[in-house]
N, C-alpha and C positions, 0 to 999 in steps of 0.2 A: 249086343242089344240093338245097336242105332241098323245092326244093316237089316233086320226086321222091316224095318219101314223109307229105306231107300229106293228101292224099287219104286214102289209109288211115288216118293216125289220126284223123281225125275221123270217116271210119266207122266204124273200132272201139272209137273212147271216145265221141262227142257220138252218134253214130248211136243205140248200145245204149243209150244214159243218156237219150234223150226218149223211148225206147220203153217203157223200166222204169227208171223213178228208183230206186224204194224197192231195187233188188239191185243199185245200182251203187256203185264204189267212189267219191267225189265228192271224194279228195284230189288235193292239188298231187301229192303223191311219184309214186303208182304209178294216181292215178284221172283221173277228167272235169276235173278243177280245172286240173289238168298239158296238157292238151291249150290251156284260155283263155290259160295263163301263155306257151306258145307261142306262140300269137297276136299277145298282146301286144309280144313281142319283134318277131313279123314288122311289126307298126303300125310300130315305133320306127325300124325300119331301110327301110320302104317306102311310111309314110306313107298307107299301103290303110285307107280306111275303113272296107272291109267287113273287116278282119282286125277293129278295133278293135269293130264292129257285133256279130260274131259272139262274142266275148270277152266281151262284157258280157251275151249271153245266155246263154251258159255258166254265167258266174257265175251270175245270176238263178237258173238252176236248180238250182243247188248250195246257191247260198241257202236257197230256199222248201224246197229237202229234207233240210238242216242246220239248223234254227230250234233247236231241243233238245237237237241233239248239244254233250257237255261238253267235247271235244277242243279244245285251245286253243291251238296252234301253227302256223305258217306252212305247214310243208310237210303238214300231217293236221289239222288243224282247222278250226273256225270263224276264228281270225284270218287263215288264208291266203285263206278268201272276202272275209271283210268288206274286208281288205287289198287286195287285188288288184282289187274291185270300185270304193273309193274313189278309187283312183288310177286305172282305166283312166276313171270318172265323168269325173276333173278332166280326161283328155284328148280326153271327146268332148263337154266343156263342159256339162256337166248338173250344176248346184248341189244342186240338188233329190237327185239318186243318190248325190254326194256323202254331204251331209250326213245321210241314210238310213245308208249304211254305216257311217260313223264314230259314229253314232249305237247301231248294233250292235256292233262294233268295244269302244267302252265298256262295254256292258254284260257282254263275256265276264269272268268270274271265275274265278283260280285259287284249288284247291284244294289246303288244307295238304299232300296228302299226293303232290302233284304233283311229279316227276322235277324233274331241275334240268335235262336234256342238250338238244338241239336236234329231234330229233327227233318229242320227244310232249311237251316240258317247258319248264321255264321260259325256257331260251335262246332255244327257237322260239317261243315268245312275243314274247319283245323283239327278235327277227328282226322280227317283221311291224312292230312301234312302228317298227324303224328302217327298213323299206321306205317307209311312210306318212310318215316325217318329211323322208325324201329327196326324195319327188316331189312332195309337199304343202307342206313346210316346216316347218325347224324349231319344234318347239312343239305341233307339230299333236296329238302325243300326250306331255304335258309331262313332265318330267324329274322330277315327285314321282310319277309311276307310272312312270317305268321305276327309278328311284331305289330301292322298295320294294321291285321284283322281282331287283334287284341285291344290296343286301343282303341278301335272302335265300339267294341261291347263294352269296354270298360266306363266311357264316355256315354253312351246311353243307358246302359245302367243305374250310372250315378245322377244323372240328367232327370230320368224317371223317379228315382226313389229320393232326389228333393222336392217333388212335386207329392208324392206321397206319404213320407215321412217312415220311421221305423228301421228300415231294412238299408242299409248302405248300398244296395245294390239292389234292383229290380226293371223288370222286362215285362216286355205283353206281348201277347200271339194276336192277334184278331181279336184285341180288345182285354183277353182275358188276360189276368195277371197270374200267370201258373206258376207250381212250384216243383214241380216233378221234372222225371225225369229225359221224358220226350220234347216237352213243351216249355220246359221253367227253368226255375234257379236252381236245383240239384243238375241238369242235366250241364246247365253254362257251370254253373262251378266246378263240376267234376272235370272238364274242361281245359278251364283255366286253371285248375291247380297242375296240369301236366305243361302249361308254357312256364318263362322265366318271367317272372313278375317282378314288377318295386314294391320296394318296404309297403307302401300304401294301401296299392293294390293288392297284395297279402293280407292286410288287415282288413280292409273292403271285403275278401273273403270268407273271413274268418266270421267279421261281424255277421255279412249273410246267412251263413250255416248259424249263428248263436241266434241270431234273431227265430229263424226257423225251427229250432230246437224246444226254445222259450215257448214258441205260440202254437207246440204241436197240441193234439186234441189230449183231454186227462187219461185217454186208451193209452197213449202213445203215439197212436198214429196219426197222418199228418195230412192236412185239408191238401185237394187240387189244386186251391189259388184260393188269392187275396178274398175273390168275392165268395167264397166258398166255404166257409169258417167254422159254418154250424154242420157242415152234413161229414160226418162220420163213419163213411161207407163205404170207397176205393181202397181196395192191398193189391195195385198193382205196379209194378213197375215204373210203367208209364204217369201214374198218379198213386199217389200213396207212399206209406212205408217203405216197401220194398225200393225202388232205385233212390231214393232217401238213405238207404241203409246203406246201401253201398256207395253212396257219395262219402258218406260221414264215418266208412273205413276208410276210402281211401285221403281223408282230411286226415286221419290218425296216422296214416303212415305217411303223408307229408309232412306235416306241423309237427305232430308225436305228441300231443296235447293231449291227455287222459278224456278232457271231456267228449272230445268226439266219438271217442273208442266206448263207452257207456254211452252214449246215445243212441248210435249204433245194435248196440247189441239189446237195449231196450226195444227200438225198431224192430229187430230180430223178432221178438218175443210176440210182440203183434202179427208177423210172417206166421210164426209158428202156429198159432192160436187160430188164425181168421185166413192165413193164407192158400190151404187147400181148394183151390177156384171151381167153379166150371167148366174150366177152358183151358185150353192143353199149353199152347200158348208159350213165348216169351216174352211179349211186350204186355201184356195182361192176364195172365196164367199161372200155373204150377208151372212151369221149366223155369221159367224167370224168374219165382220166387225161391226157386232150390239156389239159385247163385250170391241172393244172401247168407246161408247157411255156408258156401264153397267158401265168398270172400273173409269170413268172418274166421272159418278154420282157417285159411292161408295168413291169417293175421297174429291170431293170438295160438294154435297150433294146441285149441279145445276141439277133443277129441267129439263133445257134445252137438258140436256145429255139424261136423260129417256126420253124425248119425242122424241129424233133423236132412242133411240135404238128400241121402240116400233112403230116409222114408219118405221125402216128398219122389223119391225120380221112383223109388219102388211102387206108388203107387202109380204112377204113370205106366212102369212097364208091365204090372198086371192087370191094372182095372180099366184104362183110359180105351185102350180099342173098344172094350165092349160096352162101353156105357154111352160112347160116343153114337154107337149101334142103335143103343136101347133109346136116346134122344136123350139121357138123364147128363150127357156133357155135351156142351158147344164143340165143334168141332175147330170153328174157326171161321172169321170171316172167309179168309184167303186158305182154305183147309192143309194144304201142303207147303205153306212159305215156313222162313224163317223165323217170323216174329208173331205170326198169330194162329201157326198150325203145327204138324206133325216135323215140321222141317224143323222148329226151335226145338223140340222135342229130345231129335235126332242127334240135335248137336250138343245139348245137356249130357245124353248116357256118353257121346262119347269121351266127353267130359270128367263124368265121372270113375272113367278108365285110371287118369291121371291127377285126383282130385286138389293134389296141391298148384299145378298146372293149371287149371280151371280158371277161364277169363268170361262174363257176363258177352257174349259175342256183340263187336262194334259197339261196347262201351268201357271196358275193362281192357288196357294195354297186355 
């Protein structure tokens, strides 16, 4: 299914990006980056050298044209290169690229006045420490630098939400107080629940997601942010239910707490309902709403879950090219990335090859 529409993304992201680097977008999310991470997936599931051949020269060129940029996050920064390059290294056995990467990889620095969210911030930071620590090994990026960069969210979090009240934890982007998963407290907590927290901070957690829970809308579904409360309209990802949903599995399989696992699956039902989008998409789309339905089978091992995510990816593989034609779907801002076109797309069916395997890409370990 996915190699349908390979071809074109690599002409419309690696094609344009060796012709003109300096005007190309070089992120995981929406650029050149998102096309290698693709790849990579297809190495893992086919074993094709040249997928892994071509992924490493992606990165290479994201590289050499990222040396300067201050961006420090998995899916927009320099950590999703250095990231992504060290570990595709360790699978095509080159020490040498390795230790290059991680060797960049260390020198990124954040900055005091640096976001906390996943996105552009400090979560997407320790996103890429725990990519690198999974396929490299624990330690690889030790625990008194993801430790610093923990207590630091943890400290303004709790800083904010005494100023606010309600939520034991809360954060703001550019003012707004989001709750999703790009921008907000799903995206930081999903997060933190993959560091080693104290007792505290655990319950700091936990309260977040219960607060959140509490104050979703009477659909189910769950407002953008604080200021946000009455409008009942987002099922994406990025805002909404959907990366909600998968926060609040992956609380059920840390904690093991029933109620998370019923919130979740509530979530779900909203997905189900209202989540058929416009937009092909993983950051606000049908592909990113099928990995509700994936996370939810890989959980509870309801057979009901895969057959909502394989009628969401079945409508993509027969109706989305043509509709997209006909202008009755958005294509995508970024038409062939990762996270807002044909390339999220891409990486859903291959996904659904191995549906218990299935990770939300660059959010799900």
């Amino acid at each position: 299914m996915a190699d349908r529409f390979f071809p074109n993304v690599l002409l419309e992201t690696w094609g344009i990006t060796e012709r003109n680097v300096s005007n190309s977008d070089l992120t995981l999310y929406s650029g050149t980056l998102g096309t290698a991470f693709l790849l990579f997936k297809s190495y893992q599931l086919t074993n094709n050298a040249n997928d892994l051949s071509l992924c490493l020269a992606i990165v290479d060129t994201c590289n050499t044209a990222s040396l300067s940029s201050r961006d420090v996050t998995f899916l927009c920064g320099r950590a999703g290169i250095c990231a992504l390059g060290a570990v595709a290294a360790k699978y095509a056995k080159n020490g040498e690229l390795i230790t290059y990467y991680l060797t960049h990889f260390r020198e990124i620095k954040l900055s005091r006045n640096l976001p906390d969210e996943l996105l552009y911030g400090r979560a997407g930071f320790l996103w890429a420490c725990l990519f690198l620590n999974k396929h490299l090994g624990k330690g690889t990026i030790p625990s008194t630098t993801t430790r610093a960069v923990v207590d630091e969210i943890i400290k303004n979090g709790r800083a904010l939400a005494k100023k606010c009240g309600g939520s034991p934890l809360m954060f703001e982007w550019y003012g707004e107080k989001y709750w999703g998963a790009a921008h907000g407290l799903a995206g930081i907590m999903h997060v933190l629940m993959d560091m080693e927290l104290k007792p505290d901070e655990i319950e700091d957690v936990k309260g977040t997601l219960r607060y959140m829970i509490t104050n979703c809308f009477p659909s189910g579904n769950y407002p953008a942010s604080e200021q946000d409360r009455n409008r009942d309209e987002l099922v994406h990802w990025c805002h909404g239910a959907p990366g909600i949903a998968l926060t609040l599995v992956k609380a059920a399989e840390v904690f093991g707490d029933v109620e998370f696992l019923e919130a979740a699956v509530e979530a779900a039902q909203v997905v189900w309902e209202r989540g058929l989008l416009k937009r092909v998409g993983i950051c606000h789309g049908i592909s990113g709403n099928a990995y509700v339905f994936l996370s939810l089978y890989r959980k509870t091992g309801n057979v009901a879950f895969l057959y909502r995510a394989k009628a969401f990816a079945s409508f993509l593989l027969d109706r989305a090219h043509k509709l997209i034609s006909k202008g009755e779907m958005h294509g995508g801002d970024n038409a062939y990335s990762m996270f807002e076109g044909v390339g999220g797309m891409a990486y859903l069916f291959l996904d659904m090859i191995e549906p218990l395997e299935a990770r939300f890409p660059a959010y799900e370990l």
